[in-house]
N, C-alpha and C positions, 0 to 999 in steps of 0.2 A: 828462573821459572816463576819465583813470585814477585811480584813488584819487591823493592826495596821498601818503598812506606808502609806497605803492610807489615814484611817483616819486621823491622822498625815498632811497630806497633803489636807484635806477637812479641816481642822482645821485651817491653815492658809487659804485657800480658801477665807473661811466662818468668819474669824476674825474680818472682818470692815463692819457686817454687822449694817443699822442705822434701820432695820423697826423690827417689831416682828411677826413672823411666828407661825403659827400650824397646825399640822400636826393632822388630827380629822380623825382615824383609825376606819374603820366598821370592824368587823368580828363576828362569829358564838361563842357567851359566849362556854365555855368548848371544841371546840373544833382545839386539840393539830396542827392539819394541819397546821394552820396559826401560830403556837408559831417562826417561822423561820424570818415569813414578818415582825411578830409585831419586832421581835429584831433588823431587818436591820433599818425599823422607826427608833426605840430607838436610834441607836449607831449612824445615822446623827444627829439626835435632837440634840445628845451628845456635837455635834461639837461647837456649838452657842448655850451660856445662850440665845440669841434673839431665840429661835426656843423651840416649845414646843408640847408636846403630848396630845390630848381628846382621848377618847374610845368612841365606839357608838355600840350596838348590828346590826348586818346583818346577810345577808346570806352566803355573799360571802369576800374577802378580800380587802379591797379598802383601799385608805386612800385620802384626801382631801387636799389641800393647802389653809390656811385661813391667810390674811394677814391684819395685823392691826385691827384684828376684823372681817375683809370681809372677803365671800367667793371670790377666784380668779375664781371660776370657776372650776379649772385644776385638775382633779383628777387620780390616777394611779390603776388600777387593775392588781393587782399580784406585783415584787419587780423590780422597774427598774433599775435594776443590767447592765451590761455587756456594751453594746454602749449606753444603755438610763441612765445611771447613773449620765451623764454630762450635760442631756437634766433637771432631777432634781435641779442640781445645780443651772443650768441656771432660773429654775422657781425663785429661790431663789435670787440671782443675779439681774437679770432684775427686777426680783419685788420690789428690791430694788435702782432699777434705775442704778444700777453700771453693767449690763450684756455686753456682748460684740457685741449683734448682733439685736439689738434694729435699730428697723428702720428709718428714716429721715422725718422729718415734712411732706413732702410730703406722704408719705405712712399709716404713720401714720393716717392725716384726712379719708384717705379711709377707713382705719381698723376701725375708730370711728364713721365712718356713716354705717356699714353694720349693718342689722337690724338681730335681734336675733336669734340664728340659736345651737343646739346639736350636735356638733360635736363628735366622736368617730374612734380612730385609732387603729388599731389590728397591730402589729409589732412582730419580732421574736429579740432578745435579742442579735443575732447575726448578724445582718444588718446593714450593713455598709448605706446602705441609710436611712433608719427608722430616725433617731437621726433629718436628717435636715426637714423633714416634721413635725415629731412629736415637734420637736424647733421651727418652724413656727407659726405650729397654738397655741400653748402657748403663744407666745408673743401676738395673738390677743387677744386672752382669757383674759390677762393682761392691752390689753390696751381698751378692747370694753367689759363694764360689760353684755353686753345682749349674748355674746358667751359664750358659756361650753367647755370645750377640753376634754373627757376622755381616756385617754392611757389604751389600754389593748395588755397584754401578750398574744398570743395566744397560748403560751404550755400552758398555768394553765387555757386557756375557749376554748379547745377542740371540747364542743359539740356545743358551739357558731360557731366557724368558719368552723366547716361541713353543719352544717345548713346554714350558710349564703352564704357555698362551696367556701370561703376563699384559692386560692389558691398562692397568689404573697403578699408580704410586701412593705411600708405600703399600707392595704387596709384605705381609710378613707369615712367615711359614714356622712351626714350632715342631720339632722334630718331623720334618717332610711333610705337612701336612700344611692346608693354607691355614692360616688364626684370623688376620684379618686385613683388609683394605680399606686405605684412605685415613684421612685425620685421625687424631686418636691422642689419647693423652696419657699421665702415668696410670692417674688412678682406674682409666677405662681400659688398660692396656691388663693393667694389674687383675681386674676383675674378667673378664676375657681368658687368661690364664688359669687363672682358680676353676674357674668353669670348663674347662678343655681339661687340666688336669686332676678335674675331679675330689679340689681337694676344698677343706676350709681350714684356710691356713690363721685362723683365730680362734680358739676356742670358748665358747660362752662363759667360763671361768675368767678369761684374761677381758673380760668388756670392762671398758670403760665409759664413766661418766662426765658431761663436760653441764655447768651452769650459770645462765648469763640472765641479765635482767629482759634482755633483745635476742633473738635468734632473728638472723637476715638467712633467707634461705636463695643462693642466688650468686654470682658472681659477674654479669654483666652491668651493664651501665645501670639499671634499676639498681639490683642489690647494692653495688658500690657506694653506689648514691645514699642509700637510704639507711647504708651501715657508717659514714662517714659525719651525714646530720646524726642521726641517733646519736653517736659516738661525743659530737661536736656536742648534743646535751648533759652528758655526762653518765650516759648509760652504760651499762657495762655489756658489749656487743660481743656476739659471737657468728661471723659469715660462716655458712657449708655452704660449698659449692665443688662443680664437677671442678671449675678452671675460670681465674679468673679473667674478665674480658667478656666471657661466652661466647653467643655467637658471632661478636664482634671481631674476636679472631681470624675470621671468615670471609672478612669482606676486604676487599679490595679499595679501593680509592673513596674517600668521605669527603664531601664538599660542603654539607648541608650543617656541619655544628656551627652556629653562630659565635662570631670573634675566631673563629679556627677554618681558614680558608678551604686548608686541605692537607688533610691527613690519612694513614690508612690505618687499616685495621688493626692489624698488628703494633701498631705504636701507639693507638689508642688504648687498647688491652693493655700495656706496657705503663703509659700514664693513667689508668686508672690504679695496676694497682701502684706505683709511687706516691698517686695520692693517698691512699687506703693506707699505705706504712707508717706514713704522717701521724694516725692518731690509733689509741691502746684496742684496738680491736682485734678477736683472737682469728685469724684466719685457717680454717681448715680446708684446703683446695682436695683436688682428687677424690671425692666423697661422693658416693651414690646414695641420694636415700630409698631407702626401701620401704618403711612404713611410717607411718605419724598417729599419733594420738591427742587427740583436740579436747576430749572432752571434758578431761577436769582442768581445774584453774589454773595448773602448773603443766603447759606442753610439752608433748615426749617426740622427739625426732630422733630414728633409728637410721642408721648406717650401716653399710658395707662394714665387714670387718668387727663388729659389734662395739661398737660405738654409739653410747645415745647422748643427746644433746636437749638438757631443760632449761625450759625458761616461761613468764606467763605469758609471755606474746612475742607474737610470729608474724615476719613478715615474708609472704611468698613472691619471690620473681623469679622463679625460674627458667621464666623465657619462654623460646620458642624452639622447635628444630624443626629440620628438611620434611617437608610431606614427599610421604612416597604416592606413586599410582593407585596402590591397591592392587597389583592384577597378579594373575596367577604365573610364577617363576621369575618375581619379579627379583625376590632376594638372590635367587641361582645366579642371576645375570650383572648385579652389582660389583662391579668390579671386571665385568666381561663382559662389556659394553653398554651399561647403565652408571651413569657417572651423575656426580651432583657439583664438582669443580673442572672450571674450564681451564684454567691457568696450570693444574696439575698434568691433570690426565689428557687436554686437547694435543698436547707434542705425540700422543700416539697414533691420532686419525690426519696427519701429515700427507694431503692429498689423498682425502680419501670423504666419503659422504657419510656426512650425520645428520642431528635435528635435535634442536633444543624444544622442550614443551615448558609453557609459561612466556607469554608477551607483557609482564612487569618491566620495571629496571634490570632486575636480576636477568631475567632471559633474553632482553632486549642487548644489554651490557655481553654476555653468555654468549650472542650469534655474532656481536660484533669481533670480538677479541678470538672466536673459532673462523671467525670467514678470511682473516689472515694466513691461517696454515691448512686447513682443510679445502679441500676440493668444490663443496658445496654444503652449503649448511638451508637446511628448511625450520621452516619456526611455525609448531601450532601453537595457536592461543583459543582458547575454549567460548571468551566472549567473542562479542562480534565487533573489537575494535583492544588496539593496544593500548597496558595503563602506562606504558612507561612513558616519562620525560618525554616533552617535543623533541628538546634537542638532543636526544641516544634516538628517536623514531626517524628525524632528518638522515643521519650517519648511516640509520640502517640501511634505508631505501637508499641510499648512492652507492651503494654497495653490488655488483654486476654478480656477484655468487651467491644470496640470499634470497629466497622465496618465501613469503609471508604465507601462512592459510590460516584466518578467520574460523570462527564460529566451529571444530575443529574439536574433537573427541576423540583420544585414544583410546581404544577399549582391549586390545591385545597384544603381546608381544609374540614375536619368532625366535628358536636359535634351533642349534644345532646339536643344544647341550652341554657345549663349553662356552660358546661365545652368542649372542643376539645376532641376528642378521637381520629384522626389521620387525616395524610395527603396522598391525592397523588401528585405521582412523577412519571415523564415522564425521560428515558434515553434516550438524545440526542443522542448518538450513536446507537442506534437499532428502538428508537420509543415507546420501552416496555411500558406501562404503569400500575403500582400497585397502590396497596394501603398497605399503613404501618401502623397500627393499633398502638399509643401511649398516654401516658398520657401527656405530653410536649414538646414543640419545642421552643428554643431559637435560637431566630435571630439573628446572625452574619454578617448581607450580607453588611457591610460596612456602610458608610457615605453620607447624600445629603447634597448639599450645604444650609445654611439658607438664602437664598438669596430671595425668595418669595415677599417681600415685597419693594424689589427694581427693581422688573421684567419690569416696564414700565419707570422708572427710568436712568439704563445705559446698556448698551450693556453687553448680556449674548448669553454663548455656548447652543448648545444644553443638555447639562447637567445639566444647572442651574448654573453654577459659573461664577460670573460676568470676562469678558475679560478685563486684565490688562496686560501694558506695563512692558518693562524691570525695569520703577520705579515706578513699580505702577500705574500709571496712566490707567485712565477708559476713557471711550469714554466721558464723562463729562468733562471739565476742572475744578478743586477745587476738584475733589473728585476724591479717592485714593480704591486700591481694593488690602488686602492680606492676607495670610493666604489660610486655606483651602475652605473659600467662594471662590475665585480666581482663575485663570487659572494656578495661582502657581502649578508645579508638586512635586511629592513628599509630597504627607501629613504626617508631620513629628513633631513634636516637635522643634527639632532642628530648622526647616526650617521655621519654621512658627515666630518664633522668629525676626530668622534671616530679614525674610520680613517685618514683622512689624518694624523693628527697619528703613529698610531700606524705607518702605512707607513714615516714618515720616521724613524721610532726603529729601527724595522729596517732601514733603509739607514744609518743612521749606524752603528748596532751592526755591522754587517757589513763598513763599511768600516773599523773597528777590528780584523777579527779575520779579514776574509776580504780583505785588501786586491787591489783588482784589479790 
């Protein structure tokens, strides 16, 4: 059932491992359906004499991770085949302490104080996002015996996720209740929990302090950049950020980094941070900040978890994320037919009509890659001509199931209460106002700055991006602003690099000649 070269390659994977695993398989005695799932089991177990097979009568096809004896918790319904293959590995991996994405003392205590909680993940096998939630809460499941994680397939439990009207990947449910939909990472997974179960699993007693001569606030191409020079001066750096990459995680195919033809997202995330390992910079990934303090010489940056982090200067990139509508239910309908990934959640509108809003790349890219499997797809854009690429605008118009509409205002949603069924839309140019009757709408409509949390802190435009000088500098002295939080133009890859690299040149120059 699996290739042999893979196996082959799970077999070195899996070679060093020191604990003993088993794999305690439910399924239906006699019946043939499952003879496929029981043989994938088999042919990992195969990999590592440490790994081993039980049988148990059910109903349905599950199989269990027991390590050392214990239950982990982590169990899989259906075969996690395709992107959750390496999420399996990982249970194995990290259970045996050698995994690669095990979290930091600090994170850790919080995962070991959440108090006992059923988790449950519904993911489709083809989701590029799924792998890192469904990896997340595995590692807690691993390191908090009172969590459960169960992974389920949602092609092979159909009449589950109609009933639960499962419409975006991953849905995840925390003792029967939904917690959250779409991307998601530990540290936001972890904070999401704490908030649902009402706890603060750090007490202001247990805070710690962390201090560096640099605090890089940021984990995308800016921050990386600009913690890599600093670093490369010999300062002594400290990055927070949510994850590194940022939103870069997010994208799909890159053609525009110069000397780098083409690359995607995810392996750029990837080789930002192996370059970041390269030099002594302290990385705290998973971190939410919650407040900052600018005003004396020596900056105070608070975390999740209580955690603060000093240093006399700061550089801020924290980037950008998803602008929503604004309109009223629009949160109820996220994940029930308001989606912001086309490549996750599009396999659910499979001959059926939706409509991307935003005529960029991103939503130009968006109709193209949905008018493959859906029925029809319609595309508002708000100005009165598309910004994206010639050559994504050429693709689109050859395209027999895509309708463009110009000049184009959404101003309300429909649903039913569980799921959308359509939007209106006002034309700027006449006043028209319809209604468009669909099953999904993926938002395209660009980027807001992450800047929220430094709104009382340093001088920002009417948009939210904090105002920075030609080096960066913020209305603050010690604290640095770049990337696409920034008045930087051009939100770019290239560019954002470019700034970060060049923030850090002015925070070194400065601490050379304006010492704090």
């Amino acid at each position: 059932m699996i290739d042999s070269n893979i196996l082959n390659q799970v077999k070195g994977v899996l070679s060093n491992l020191n604990t003993t695993f088993t794999f305690v398989v439910e399924r239906e005695p006699g019946n043939a359906k499952w003879e496929g799932c029981v043989r994938f089991v088999e042919e990992v177990a195969s990999c590592s004499s440490r790994i081993g097979v039980e049988y148990r009568d059910g109903f349905a096809f599950r199989f269990g991770v027991v390590r050392n004896g214990e239950d982990t918790g982590i169990t899989f319904r259906g075969i996690p085949s395709g992107h959750e293959f390496t999420s399996l590995l990982l249970v194995l991996l990290n259970g045996d302490g050698q995994g690669r994405n095990l979290p930091d003392a600090a994170l850790t205590r919080r995962i070991k104080a959440l108090p006992g909680v059923k988790l449950t993940t519904y993911v489709s096998l083809s989701c590029t996002n799924c792998p890192d939630v469904v990896q997340a809460l595995n590692v807690m499941a691993l390191l908090n015996p009172a969590i459960s994680h169960e992974v389920v397939d949602g092609a092979v439990c159909q009449v589950e996720v109609d009933r639960l009207n499962i419409q975006a990947v991953p849905s995840v449910y925390a003792g029967g209740q939904l917690l959250h939909v779409g991307r998601g990472t530990l540290g936001g997974m972890l904070d999401e929990l704490e908030d649902r179960l009402g706890v603060d699993t750090q007490p202001a007693a247990g805070a710690t302090e962390h201090t560096a001569d640099l605090l890089v606030l940021g984990g995308g191409p800016t921050g990386v950049a600009a913690a890599i020079y600093a670093a490369r001066k010999g300062l002594k750096v400290a990055l927070v950020a949510q994850r590194i990459g940022g939103q870069v995680n997010d994208t799909t195919g890159i053609e525009n980094i110069i000397s780098v033809p083409s690359t995607t997202g995810k392996q750029l995330a990837a080789d930002l941070a192996t370059h970041l390992g390269k030099y002594p910079v302290e990385v705290h990934d998973n971190r939410k900040i919650t407040r900052v303090d600018f005003s004396g010489a020596v900056k105070r940056v608070a975390t999740r978890g209580h955690e603060t982090f000093l240093a006399p200067r700061v550089i801020i990139a924290t980037g950008a994320g998803w602008r929503r509508l604004g309109l009223a239910d629009e949160d109820k309908y996220v994940g029930h037919g308001i989606h912001f990934c086309p490549h996750c959640d599009g396999p659910f509108y499979k001959g059926r009509d939706v409509a991307v809003i935003g005529g960029g790349n991103s939503g130009v890219e968006a109709a193209i890659d949905l008018a493959g499997t859906c029925r029809h797809v319609s595309l508002f854009e708000f100005g009165d001509r598309l910004k994206a690429d010639d050559v994504l605008q050429h693709k689109l118009r050859n395209l027999p199931n895509v309708d463009v509409f110009l000049n184009s205002q959404t101003y309300g949603l429909t649903g039913d209460g569980s799921k959308l069924t359509g939007i209106d839309v006002r034309d700027l140019s006449t006043g028209e106002e319809r209604h468009v009757a669909l099953h999904g709408v993926f938002l395209q409509i660009g980027l807001k700055p992450n800047s929220d949390v430094f709104k009382d802190a340093v001088e920002m435009n009417p948009r939210g991006e904090i105002v920075a000088d030609g080096r960066n500098r913020t209305s603050v002295p010690g604290v640095y602003a770049a990337g696409d939080v920034s008045t930087t133009p051009f939100k770019q890859i290239m560019i954002a690099m470019g700034d970060g690299a060049k923030a850090a040149l002015s925070a070194f120059e400065d601490s050379m000649y304006q010492p704090a």
